[in-house]
C-alpha positions as MATLAB code, in Angstrom:
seq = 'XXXXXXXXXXXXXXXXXXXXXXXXXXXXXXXXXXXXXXXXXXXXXXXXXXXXXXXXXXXXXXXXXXXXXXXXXXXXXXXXXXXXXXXXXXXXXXXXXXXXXXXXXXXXXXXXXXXXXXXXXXXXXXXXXXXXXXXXXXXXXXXXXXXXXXXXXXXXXXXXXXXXXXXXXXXXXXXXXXXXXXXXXXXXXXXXXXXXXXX';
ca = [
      17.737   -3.229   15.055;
      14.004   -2.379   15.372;
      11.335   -4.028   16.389;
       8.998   -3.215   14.509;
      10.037   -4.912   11.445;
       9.241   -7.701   12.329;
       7.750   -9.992    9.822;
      10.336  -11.550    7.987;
      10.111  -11.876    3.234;
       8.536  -15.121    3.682;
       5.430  -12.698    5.701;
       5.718  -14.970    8.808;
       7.222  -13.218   12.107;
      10.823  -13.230   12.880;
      11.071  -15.921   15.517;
      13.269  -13.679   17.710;
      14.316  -10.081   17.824;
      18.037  -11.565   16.985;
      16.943  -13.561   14.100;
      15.348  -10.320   12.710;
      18.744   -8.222   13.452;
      21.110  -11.243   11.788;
      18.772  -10.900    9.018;
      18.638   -7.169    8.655;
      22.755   -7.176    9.051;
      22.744  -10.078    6.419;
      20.401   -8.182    3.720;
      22.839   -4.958    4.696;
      26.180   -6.447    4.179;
      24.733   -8.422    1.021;
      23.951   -4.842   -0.430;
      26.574   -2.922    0.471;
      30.588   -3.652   -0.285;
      33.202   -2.906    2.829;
      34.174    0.267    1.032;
      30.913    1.134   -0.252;
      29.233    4.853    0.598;
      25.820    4.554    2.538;
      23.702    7.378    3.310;
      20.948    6.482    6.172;
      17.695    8.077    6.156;
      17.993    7.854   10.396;
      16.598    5.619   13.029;
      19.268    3.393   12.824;
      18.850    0.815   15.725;
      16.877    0.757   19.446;
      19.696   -1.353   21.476;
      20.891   -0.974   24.380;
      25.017    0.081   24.243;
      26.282   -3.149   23.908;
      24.067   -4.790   21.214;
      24.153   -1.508   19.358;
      27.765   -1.560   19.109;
      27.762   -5.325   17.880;
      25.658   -4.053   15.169;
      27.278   -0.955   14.056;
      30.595   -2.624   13.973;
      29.844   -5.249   11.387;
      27.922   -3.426    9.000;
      29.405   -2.633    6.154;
      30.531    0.551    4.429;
      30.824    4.132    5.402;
      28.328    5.557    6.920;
      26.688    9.291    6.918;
      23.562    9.360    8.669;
      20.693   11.388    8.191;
      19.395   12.177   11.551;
      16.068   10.591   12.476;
      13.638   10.932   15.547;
      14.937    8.047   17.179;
      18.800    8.500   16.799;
      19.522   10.804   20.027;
      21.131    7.383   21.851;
      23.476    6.232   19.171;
      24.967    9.386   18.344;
      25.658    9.785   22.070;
      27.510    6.965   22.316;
      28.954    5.915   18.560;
      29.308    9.314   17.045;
      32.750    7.846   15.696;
      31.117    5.286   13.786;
      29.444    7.541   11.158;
      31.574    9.565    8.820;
      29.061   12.330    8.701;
      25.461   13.220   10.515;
      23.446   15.944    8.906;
      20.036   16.866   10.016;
      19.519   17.432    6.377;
      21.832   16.898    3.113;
      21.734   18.124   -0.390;
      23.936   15.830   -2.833;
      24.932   16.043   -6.566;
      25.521   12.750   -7.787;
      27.381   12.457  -11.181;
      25.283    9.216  -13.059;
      26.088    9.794  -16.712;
      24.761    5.970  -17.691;
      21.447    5.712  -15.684;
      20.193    9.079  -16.525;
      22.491   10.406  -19.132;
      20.358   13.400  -19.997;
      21.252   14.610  -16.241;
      24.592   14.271  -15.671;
      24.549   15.870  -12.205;
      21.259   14.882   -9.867;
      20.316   16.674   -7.305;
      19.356   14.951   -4.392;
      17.473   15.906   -1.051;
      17.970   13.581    2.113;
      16.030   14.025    5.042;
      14.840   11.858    7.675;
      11.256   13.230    7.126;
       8.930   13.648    3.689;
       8.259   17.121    2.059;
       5.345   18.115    0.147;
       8.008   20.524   -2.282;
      12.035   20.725   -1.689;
      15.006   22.432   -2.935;
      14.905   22.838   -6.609;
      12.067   19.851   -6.956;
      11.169   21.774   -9.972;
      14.591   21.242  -11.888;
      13.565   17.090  -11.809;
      16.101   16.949   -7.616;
      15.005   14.345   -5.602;
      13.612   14.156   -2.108;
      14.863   10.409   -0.325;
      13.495    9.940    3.070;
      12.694    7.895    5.856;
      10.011    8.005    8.633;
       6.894    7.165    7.269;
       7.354    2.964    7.448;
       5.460    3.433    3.225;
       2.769    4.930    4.836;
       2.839    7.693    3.000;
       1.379    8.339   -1.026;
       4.165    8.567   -3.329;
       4.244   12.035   -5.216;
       6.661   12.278   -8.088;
      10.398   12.847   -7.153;
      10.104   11.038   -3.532;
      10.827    8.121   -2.598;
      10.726    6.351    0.902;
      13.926    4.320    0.988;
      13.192    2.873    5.056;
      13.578   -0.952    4.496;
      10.152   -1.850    5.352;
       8.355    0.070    2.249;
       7.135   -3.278    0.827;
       6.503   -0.934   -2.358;
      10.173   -0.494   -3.183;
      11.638   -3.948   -1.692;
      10.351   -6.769    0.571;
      14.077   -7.990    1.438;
      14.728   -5.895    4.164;
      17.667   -4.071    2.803;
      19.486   -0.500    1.294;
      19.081    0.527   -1.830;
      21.292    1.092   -4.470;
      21.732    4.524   -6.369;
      20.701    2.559   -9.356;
      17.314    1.041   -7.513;
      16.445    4.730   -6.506;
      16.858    6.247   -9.756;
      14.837    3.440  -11.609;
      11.693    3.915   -9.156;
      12.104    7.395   -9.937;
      11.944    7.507  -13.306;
       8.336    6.008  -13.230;
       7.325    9.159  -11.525;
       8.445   12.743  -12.329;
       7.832   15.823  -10.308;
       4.793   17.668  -10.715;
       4.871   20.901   -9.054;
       2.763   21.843   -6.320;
       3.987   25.770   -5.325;
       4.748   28.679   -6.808;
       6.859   27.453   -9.396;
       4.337   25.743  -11.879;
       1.100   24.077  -11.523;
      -0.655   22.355   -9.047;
      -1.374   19.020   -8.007;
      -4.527   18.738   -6.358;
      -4.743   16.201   -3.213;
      -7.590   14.225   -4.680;
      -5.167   13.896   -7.694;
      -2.364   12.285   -5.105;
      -5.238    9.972   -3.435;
      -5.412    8.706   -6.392;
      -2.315    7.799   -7.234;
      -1.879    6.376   -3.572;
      -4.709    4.083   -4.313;
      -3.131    3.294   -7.794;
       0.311    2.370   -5.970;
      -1.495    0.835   -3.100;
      -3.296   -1.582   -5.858;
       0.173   -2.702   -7.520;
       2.058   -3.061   -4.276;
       0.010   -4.310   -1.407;
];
């Protein structure tokens, strides 16, 4: 799928580019069910036609893809395979049991980060992609790509459950108009913080 994951949980290297995309299909079709819902932060796979096909056709669930940076190829040639593609989503999710006091969240998807989003001051998300965890983690963001060693070092999607949990250890402080402001030494801090308990 891409090369550049490509040391494996154990933190040796993959011995082959295949063994790396069995594993990554593994991990994905371990996670999600045949008639699960999957929303991809983008950059799904660099393949050429053939191998790309081999791997989009086994994974599981339905996919809606996010567009990233590096997805011009496979939307080209397997548009059919996704059930949506969106340069940019906004979701409510209905989660009465994980965070009851929200019944509806709101949820931004984009392939890339944002310093403030849609309604980031009413406690909506921001999910992206991108950044490989090289980014600082500000409250209300999360990097789902499967290589953010500070979420998950198994190489797989997460669950809405997974995402909700990580977020609830950080809420949204505002940095616009809205209220407040988070200084960037403040968010260095916190980097170096996450940095400390994650690796």
């Amino acid at each position: 799928m891409v090369e550049t994951w490509r040391f494996d949980p154990a933190g040796g290297r993959f011995s082959s580019t295949a063994a790396m995309d069995e594993h990554l299909i593994h991990e994905w079709n371990r996670t999600v069910p045949p008639n699960g819902i999957v929303f991809h932060l983008g950059d799904v796979c660099f393949q050429n036609r053939v191998d790309m096909w081999a791997t989009l056709s086994v994974l599981h669930g339905e996919i809606h893809l996010i567009r990233g940076n590096h997805d011009r190829q496979v939307i080209q040639q397997y548009p059919e395979r996704f059930a949506s593609i969106h340069e940019y989503l906004e979701l409510s999710i209905r989660d009465g049991e994980v965070r009851a006091e929200h019944p509806t969240q709101k949820v931004v998807l984009c392939h890339y980060a944002f310093r403030t989003w849609n309604r980031a001051h009413f406690q909506a998300w921001n999910i992206h992609g991108h950044s490989h965890g090289n980014l600082p983690r500000i409250g209300g963001q999360l990097d789902v790509g499967v290589d953010d060693k500070r979420i998950t070092t198994e190489y797989r999607p997460l669950a809405y459950a997974e995402i909700a949990a990580h977020l609830a250890t950080k809420p949204y402080i505002p940095v616009d108009h809205h209220e407040g402001r988070v200084k960037d030494v403040d968010l260095q801090r916190q980097d170096a913080k996450d940095r400390e308990q994650f690796g």
